[in-house]
C-alpha positions in Angstrom: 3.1 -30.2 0.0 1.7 -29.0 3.2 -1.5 -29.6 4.2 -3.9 -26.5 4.4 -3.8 -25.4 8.2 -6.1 -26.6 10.9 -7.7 -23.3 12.3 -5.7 -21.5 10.0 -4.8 -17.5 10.7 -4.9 -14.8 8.0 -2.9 -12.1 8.1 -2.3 -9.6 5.0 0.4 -7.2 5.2 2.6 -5.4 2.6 6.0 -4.0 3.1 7.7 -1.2 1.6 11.2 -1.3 -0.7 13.1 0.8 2.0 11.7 -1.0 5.2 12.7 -4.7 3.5 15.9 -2.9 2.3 16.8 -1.6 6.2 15.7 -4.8 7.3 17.5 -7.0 5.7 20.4 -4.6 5.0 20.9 -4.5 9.0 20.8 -8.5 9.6 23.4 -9.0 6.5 26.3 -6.6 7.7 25.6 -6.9 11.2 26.3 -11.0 11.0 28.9 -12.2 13.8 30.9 -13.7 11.3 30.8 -10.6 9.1 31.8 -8.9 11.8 34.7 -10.7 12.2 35.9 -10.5 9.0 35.8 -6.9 9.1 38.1 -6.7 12.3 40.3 -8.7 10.9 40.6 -6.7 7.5 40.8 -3.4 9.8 43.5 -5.1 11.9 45.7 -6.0 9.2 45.0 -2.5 7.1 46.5 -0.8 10.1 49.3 -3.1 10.8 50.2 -2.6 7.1 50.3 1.1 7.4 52.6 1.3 10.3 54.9 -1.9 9.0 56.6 0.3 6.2 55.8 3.6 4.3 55.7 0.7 0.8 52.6 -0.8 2.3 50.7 2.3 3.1 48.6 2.2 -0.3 48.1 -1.0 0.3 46.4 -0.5 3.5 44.1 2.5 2.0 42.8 -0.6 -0.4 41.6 -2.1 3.0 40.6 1.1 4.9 38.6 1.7 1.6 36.7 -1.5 1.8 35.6 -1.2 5.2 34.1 2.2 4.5 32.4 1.3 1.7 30.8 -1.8 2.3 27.8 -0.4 4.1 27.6 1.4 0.7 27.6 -1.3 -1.4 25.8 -3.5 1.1 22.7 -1.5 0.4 23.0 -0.9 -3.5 22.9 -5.2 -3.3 19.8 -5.8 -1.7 18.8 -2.7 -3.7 19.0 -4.0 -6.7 17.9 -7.3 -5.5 14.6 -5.8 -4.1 14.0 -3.8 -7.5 14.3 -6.8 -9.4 12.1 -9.1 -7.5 8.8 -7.6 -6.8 7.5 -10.4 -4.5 9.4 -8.4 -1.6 7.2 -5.8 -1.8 3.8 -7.0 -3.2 0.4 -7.8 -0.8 0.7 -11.1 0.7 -1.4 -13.3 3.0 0.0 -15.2 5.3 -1.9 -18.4 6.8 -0.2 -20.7 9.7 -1.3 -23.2 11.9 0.1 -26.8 13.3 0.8 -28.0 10.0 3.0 -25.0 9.0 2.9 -21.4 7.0 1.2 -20.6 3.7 1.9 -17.2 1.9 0.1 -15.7 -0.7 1.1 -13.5 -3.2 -0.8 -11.8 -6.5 0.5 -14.6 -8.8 2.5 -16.8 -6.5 1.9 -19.4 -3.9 4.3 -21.0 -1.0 3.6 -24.0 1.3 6.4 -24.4 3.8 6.3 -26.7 7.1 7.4 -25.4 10.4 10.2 -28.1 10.4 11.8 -26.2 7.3 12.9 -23.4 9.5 15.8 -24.2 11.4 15.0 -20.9 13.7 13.1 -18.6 14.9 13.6 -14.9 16.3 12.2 -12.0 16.9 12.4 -8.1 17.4 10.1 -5.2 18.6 8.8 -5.0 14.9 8.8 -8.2 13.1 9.3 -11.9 13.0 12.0 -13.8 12.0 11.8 -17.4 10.4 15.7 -18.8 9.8 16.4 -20.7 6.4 20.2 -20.0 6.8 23.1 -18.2 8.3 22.9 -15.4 5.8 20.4 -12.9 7.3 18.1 -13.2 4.3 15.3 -15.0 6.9 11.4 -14.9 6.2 10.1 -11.5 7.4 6.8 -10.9 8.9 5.7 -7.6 10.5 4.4 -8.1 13.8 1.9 -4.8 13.5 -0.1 -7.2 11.2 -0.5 -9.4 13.4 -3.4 -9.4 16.6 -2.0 -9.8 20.6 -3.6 -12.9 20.1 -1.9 -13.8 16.1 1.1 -13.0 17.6 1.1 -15.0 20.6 -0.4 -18.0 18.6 2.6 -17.3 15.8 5.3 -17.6 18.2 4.2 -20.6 19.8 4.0 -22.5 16.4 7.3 -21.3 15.1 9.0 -21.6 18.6 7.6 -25.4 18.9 7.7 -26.7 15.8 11.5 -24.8 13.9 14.8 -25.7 14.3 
């Protein structure tokens, strides 16, 4: 259990279904690795459809999953979103030295900074790493002060990974 923050901050934000949707939508397909998986499927999809006129529907089956994994990318984290409503209820975030607490209508979570193994950030929102899948901690900066976010980036920048 983490002990309650020294000086702690309080921030309350909510987000909406389609902003965690694009959000997280955008760092799951975008993914180096997935990336490279989808080069390599287009590569080999092509070669099959020039190797031999037998192969052809073979390669469609490829050309077809390429095109439609943005597709099904989204109806995913979709559904997942629809079916777990803590992505989209009020919270209140606390952090300080000790680490982050966030606050839900009927839920509570105590992490320490040394949980994350990363940190990043974009014009809009930060970033707290718990993997390699894209499915990081999301906080939107615009709830944040100059000051929140300053103090927020030095705690997660100092004390993750």
């Amino acid at each position: 259990m983490v002990p309650p923050p020294l000086n702690p901050q309080n921030i309350s934000y909510q987000l909406s279904r389609e902003e965690v949707i694009r959000v997280y939508r955008s760092r799951t397909l975008f993914r180096p690795r997935r990336l490279r998986s989808l080069f390599i499927i287009l590569a080999v999809a092509v070669m099959l459809y020039f190797l031999d006129a037998k192969f052809r529907y073979v390669s469609y089956v490829f050309f077809g999953f390429v095109l439609l994994l943005p597709l099904t990318s989204y109806l995913s984290i979709a559904r997942l979103i629809g079916q777990h409503s803590m992505f989209t209820a009020p919270r209140t975030l606390s952090f300080g030295p000790a680490g982050i607490v966030v606050t839900g209508p009927n839920w509570r979570s105590e992490t320490a900074w040394n949980f994350y193994n990363g940190f990043s950030e974009n014009p809009r929102y930060f970033f707290l790493h718990t993997s390699d899948t894209g499915f990081d901690t999301l906080f939107p900066k615009a709830a944040f002060t100059v000051a929140q976010q300053e103090e927020f980036r030095r705690y997660a920048t100092q004390h993750s990974g």
